[in-house]
C-alpha positions as CSV (number, residue, x, y, z in Angstrom):
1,X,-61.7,9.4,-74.0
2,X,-58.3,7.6,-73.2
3,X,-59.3,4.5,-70.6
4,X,-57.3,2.3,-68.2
5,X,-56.6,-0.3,-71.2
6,X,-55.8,2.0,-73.7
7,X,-52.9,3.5,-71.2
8,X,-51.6,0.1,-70.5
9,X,-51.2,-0.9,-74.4
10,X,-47.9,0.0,-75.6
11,X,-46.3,-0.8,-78.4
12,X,-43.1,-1.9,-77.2
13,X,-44.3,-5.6,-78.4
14,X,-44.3,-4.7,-82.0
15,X,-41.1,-3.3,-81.1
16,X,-39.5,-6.5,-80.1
17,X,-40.9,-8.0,-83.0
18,X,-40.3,-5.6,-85.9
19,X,-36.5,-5.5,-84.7
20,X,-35.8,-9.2,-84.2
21,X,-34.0,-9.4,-87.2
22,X,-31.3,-7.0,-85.2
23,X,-30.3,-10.2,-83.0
24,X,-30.0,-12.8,-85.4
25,X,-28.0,-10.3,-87.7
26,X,-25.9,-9.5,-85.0
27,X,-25.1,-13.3,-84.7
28,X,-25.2,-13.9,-87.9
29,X,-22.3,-10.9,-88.7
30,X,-20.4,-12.6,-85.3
31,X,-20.4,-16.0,-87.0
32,X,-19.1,-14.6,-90.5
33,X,-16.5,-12.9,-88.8
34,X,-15.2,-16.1,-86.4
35,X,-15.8,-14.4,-83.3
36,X,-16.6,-17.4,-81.3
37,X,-13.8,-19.6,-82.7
38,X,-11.0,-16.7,-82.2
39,X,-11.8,-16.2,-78.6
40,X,-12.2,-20.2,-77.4
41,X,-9.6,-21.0,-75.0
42,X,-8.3,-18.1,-75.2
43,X,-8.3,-15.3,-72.3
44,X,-10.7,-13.1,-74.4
45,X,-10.4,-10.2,-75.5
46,X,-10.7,-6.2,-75.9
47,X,-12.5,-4.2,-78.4
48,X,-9.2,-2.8,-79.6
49,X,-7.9,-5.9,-79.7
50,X,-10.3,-7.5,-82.1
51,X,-10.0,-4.3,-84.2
52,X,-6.7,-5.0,-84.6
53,X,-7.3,-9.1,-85.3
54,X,-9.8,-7.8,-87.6
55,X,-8.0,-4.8,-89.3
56,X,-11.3,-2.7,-88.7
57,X,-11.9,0.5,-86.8
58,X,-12.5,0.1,-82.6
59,X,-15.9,1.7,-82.7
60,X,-17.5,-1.2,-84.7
61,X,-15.6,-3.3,-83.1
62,X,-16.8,-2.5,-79.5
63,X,-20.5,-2.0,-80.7
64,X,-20.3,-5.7,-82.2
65,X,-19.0,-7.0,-78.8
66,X,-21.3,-5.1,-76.7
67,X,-24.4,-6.5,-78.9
68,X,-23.2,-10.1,-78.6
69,X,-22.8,-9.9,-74.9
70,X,-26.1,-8.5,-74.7
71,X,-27.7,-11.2,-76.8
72,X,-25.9,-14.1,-73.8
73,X,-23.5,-14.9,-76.7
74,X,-20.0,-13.2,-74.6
75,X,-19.4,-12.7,-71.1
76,X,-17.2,-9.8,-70.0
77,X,-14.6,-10.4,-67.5
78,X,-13.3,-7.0,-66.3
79,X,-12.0,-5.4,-69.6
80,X,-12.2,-8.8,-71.6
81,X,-14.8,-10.3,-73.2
82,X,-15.2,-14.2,-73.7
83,X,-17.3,-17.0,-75.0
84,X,-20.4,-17.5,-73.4
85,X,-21.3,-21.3,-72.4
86,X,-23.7,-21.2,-75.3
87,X,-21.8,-19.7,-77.8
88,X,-18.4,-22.1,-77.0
89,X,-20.4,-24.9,-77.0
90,X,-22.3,-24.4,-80.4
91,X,-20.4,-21.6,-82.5
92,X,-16.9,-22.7,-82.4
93,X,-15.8,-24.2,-85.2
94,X,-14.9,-28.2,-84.8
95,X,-17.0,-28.6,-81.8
96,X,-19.3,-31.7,-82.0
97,X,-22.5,-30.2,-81.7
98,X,-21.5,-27.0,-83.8
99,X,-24.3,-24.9,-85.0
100,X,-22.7,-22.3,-87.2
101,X,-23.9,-24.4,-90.5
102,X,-27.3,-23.5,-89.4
103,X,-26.8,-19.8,-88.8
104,X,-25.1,-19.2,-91.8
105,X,-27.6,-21.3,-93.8
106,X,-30.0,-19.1,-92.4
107,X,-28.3,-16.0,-92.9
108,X,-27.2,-16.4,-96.4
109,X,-30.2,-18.5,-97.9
110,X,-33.3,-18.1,-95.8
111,X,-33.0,-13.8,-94.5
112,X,-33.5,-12.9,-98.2
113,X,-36.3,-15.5,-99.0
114,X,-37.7,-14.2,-95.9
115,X,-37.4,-10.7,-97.2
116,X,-39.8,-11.2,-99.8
117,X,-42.3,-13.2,-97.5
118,X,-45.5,-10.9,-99.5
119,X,-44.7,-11.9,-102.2
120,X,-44.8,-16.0,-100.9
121,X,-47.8,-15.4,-99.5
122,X,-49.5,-13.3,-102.5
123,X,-48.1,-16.3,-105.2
124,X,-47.8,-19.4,-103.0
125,X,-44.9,-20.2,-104.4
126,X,-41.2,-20.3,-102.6
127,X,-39.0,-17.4,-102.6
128,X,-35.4,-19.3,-102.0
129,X,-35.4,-21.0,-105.8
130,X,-37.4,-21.1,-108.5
131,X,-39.1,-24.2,-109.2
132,X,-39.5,-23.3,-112.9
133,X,-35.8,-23.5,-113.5
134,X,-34.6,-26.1,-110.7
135,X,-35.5,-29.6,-110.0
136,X,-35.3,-29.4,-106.2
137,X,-34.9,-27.3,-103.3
138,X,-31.3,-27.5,-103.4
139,X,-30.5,-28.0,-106.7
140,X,-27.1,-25.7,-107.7
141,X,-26.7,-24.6,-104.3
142,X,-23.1,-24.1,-103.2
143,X,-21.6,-27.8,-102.0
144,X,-19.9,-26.1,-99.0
145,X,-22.9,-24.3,-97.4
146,X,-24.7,-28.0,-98.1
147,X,-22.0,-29.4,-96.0
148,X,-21.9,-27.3,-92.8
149,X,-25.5,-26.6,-93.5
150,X,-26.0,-31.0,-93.2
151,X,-23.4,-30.7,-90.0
152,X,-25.7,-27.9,-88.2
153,X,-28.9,-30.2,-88.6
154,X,-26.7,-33.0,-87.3
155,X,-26.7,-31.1,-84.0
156,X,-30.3,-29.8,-83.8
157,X,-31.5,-33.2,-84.6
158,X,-28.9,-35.1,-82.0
159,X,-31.0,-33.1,-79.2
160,X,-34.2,-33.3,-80.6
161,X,-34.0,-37.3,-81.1
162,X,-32.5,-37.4,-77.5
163,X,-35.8,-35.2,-76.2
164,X,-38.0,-38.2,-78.7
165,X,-36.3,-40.9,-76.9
166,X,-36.8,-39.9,-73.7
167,X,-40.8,-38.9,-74.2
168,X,-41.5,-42.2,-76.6
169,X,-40.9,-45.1,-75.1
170,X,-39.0,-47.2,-77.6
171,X,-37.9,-50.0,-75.5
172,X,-40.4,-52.6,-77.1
173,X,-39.0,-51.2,-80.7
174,X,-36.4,-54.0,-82.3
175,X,-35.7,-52.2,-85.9
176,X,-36.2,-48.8,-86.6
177,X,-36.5,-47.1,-90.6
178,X,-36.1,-44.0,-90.6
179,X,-37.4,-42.3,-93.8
180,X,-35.7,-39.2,-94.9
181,X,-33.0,-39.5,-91.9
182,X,-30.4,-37.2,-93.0
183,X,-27.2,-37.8,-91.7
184,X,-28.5,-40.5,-89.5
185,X,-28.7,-38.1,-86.3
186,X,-31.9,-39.7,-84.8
187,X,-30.5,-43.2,-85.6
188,X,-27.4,-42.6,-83.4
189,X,-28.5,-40.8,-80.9
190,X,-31.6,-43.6,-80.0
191,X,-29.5,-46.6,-80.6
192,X,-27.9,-45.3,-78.1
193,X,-30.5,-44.7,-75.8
194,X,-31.7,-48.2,-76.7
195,X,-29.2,-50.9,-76.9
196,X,-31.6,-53.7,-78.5
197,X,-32.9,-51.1,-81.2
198,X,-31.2,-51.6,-84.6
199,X,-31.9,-49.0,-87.6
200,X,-31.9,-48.0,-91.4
201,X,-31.3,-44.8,-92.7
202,X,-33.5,-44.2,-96.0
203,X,-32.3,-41.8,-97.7
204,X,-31.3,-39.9,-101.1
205,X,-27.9,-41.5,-102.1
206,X,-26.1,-37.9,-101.8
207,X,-27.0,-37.9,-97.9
208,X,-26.9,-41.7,-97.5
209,X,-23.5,-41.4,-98.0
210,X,-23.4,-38.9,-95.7
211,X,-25.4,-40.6,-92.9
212,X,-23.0,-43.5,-93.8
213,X,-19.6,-41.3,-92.5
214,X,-21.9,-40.3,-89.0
215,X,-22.4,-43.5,-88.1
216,X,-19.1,-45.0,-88.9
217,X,-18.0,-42.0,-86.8
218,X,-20.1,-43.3,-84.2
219,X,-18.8,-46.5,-84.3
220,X,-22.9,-48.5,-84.6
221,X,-22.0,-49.3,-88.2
222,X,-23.2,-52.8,-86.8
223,X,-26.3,-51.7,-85.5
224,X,-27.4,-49.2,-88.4
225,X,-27.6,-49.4,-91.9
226,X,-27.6,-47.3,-94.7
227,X,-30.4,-47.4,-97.8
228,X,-30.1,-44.9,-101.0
229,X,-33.7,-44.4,-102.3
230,X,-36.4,-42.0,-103.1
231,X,-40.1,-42.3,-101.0
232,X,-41.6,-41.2,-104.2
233,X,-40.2,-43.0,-107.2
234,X,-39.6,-46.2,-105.1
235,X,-42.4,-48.0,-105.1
236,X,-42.2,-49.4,-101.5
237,X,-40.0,-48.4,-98.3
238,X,-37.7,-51.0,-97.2
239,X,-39.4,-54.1,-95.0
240,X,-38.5,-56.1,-91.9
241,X,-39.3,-52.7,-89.5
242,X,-41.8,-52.7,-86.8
243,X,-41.7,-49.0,-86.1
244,X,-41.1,-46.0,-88.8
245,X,-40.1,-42.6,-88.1
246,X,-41.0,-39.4,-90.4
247,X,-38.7,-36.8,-88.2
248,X,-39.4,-32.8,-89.9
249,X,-40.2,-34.8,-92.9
250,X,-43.8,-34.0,-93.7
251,X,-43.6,-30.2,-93.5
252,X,-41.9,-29.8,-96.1
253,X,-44.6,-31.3,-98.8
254,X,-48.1,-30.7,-99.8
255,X,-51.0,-32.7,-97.6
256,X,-51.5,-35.6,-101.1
257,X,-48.0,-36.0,-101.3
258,X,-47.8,-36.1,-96.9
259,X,-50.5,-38.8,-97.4
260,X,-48.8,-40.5,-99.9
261,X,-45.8,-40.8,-97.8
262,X,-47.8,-42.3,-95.0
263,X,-49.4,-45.0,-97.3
264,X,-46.1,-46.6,-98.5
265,X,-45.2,-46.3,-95.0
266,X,-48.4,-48.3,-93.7
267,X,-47.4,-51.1,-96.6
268,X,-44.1,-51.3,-95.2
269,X,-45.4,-51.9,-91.3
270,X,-46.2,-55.0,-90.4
271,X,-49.0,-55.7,-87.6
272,X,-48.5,-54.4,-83.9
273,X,-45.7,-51.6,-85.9
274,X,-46.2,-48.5,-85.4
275,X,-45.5,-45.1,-87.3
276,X,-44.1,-42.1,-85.5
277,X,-44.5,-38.4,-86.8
278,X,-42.1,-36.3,-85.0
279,X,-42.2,-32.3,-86.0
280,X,-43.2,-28.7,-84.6
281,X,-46.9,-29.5,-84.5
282,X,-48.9,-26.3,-84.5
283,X,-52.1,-26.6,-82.7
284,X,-55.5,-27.9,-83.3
285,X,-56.8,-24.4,-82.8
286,X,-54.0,-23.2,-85.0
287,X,-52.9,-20.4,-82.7
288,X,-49.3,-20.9,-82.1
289,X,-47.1,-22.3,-80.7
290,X,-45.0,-19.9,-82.3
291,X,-42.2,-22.1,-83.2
292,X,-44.3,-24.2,-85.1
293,X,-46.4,-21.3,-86.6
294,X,-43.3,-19.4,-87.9
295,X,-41.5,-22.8,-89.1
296,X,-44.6,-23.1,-91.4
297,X,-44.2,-19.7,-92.9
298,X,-40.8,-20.7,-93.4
299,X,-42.3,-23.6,-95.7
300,X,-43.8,-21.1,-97.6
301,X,-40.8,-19.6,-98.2
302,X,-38.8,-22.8,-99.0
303,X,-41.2,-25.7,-99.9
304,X,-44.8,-26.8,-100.7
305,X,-45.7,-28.0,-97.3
306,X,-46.7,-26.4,-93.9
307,X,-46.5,-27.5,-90.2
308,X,-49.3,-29.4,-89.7
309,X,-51.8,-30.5,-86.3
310,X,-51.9,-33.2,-84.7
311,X,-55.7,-33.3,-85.7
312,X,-54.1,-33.7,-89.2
313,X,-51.3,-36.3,-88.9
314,X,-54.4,-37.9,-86.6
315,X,-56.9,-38.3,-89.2
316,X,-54.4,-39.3,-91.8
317,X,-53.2,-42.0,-90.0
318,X,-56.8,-42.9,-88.6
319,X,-58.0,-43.3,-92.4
320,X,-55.1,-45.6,-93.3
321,X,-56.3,-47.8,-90.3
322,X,-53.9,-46.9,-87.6
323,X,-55.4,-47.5,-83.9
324,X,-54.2,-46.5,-80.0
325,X,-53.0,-42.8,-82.0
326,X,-52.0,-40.2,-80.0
327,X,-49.5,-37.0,-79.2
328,X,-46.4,-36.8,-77.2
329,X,-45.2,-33.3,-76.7
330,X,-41.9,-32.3,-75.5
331,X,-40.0,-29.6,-76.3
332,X,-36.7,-29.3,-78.8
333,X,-35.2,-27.4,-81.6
334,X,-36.6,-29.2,-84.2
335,X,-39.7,-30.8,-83.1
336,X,-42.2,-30.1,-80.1
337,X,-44.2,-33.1,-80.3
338,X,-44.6,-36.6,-81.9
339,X,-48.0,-37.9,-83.2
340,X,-48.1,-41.9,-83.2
341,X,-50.0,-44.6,-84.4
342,X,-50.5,-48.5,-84.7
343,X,-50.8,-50.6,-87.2
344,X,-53.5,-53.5,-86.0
């Protein structure tokens, strides 16, 4: 016998998510073909028109238009369509907080790891390289998807230190150390927010050097430094810091390795510093959130970590001594929430 909540399932949820590849595809094929650069400050345009930019046939060329301003990525005005807010502020090539690294990193590296996400799972081992044959993650990949790759993560993590600066008070904070900083994103953007704060960038000498350009760029050259070095083979994290930050560093490697990490980091701190783990925390109950949930399948597809709880990062900490530990949550594209602790 059929009941009420038999009738009211439907499967139009698996629906959504069997297809959600369509979307990012979509964007992903825009992006390729400079959709989103062509059509900023211009008028717009017409699906024969972008045929004709394009050299390809008018019905592909209409079907792609219609599917980007269904996914909020065009708006069409009468006949023409043009750049969404979104999409001109993040997809247009030379824009300061362009995104397209990211989506073609994604696209090109990450959709066919992800295509063989069994066979992660059934090996536990990543699908993107091969760590029998290469040293690291991105050992021989191609130096210009590294690049805008670097530049897209520069703009997720510009918004996701500003969200950790506005949820963690850092006013008491004099010299930050950021381990694993990248291109120095977090640095900038909460010196910014806090004029007294000073900061080092820790980092591999490849993306040092890197970090070095953003914040000449950013003219706080005299306000941040700039350290090449390795958290593993070094045997102790630069000193003089009263508060460390670990920003989507800890995901990517295996809990003894996380903890090791931590310890060097505890070393470094002296007493009254504190330690902040900024990330997309799943939950204690490990339910979701799905961002966080998803990002750790993703580190089965890439690394030898997974997204972790606060719980986790909490007892870590508590066991190397840490006291007044807690969670901030807030929400970003990189990291929901912080976990924090003092050193006594």
């Amino acid at each position: 016998m059929t009941t009420d909540a038999d009738r009211a399932l439907s499967p139009v949820p698996l629906m959504q998510l069997t297809t959600g590849f369509w979307a990012s595809k979509t964007l992903a094929a825009a992006h390729e073909l400079d959709l989103f650069s062509r059509l900023s400050g211009t008028p717009g345009t017409t699906a024969g028109e972008l045929a004709e930019a394009l050299a390809i046939e008018e019905r592909p060329a209409d079907m792609l238009l219609t599917g980007c301003a269904a996914l909020g990525l065009l708006v069409k005005n009468g006949r023409r369509y043009v750049n969404s807010p979104l999409a001109d502020e993040f997809l247009v090539r030379g824009k300061p907080y362009y995104f397209g690294g990211f989506v073609q990193m994604l696209d090109q590296r990450l959709y066919p790891g992800w295509g063989r996400l069994a066979e992660a799972i059934r090996t536990n081992r990543p699908t993107t390289w091969d760590p029998d044959r290469q040293s690291s993650l991105f050992d021989g990949e191609d130096p210009e998807l590294l690049s805008v790759f670097w530049e897209a993560m520069h703009s997720i993590s510009t918004f996701t230190a500003r969200a950790l600066g506005e949820s963690v008070d850092l006013s008491g904070a004099r010299k930050l150390l950021d381990v694993g900083g990248g291109s120095a994103a977090f640095d900038i953007e909460l010196c910014r927010l806090y004029p007294d704060l000073a900061a080092t960038v820790y980092e591999l000498p490849q993306i040092a050097h890197i970090a070095a350009g953003k914040v000449k760029e950013a003219d706080l050259s005299d306000r941040i430094e700039t350290v090449a070095g390795d958290f593993f083979a070094d045997p102790s994290l630069p000193g003089g810091h009263d508060t460390i930050l670990l920003s989507m560093i800890l995901h990517d490697w295996a809990e003894d390795r996380c903890r090791t990490i931590l310890r060097k980091c505890w070393a470094a701190l002296p007493s009254g510093g504190q330690v902040i783990v900024a990330e997309l925390l799943v939950n204690d109950t490990r339910t979701g959130p799905p961002a966080a949930a998803l990002m750790s399948l993703n580190m089965l597809v890439e690394t030898e970590g997974r997204n972790y709880t606060p719980a986790e990062y909490g007892a870590w900490l508590a066991e190397l001594g840490c006291q007044d530990i807690r969670t901030v949550w807030f929400e970003a594209a990189g990291a929901n929430g912080a976990v924090i602790g003092r050193k006594p």
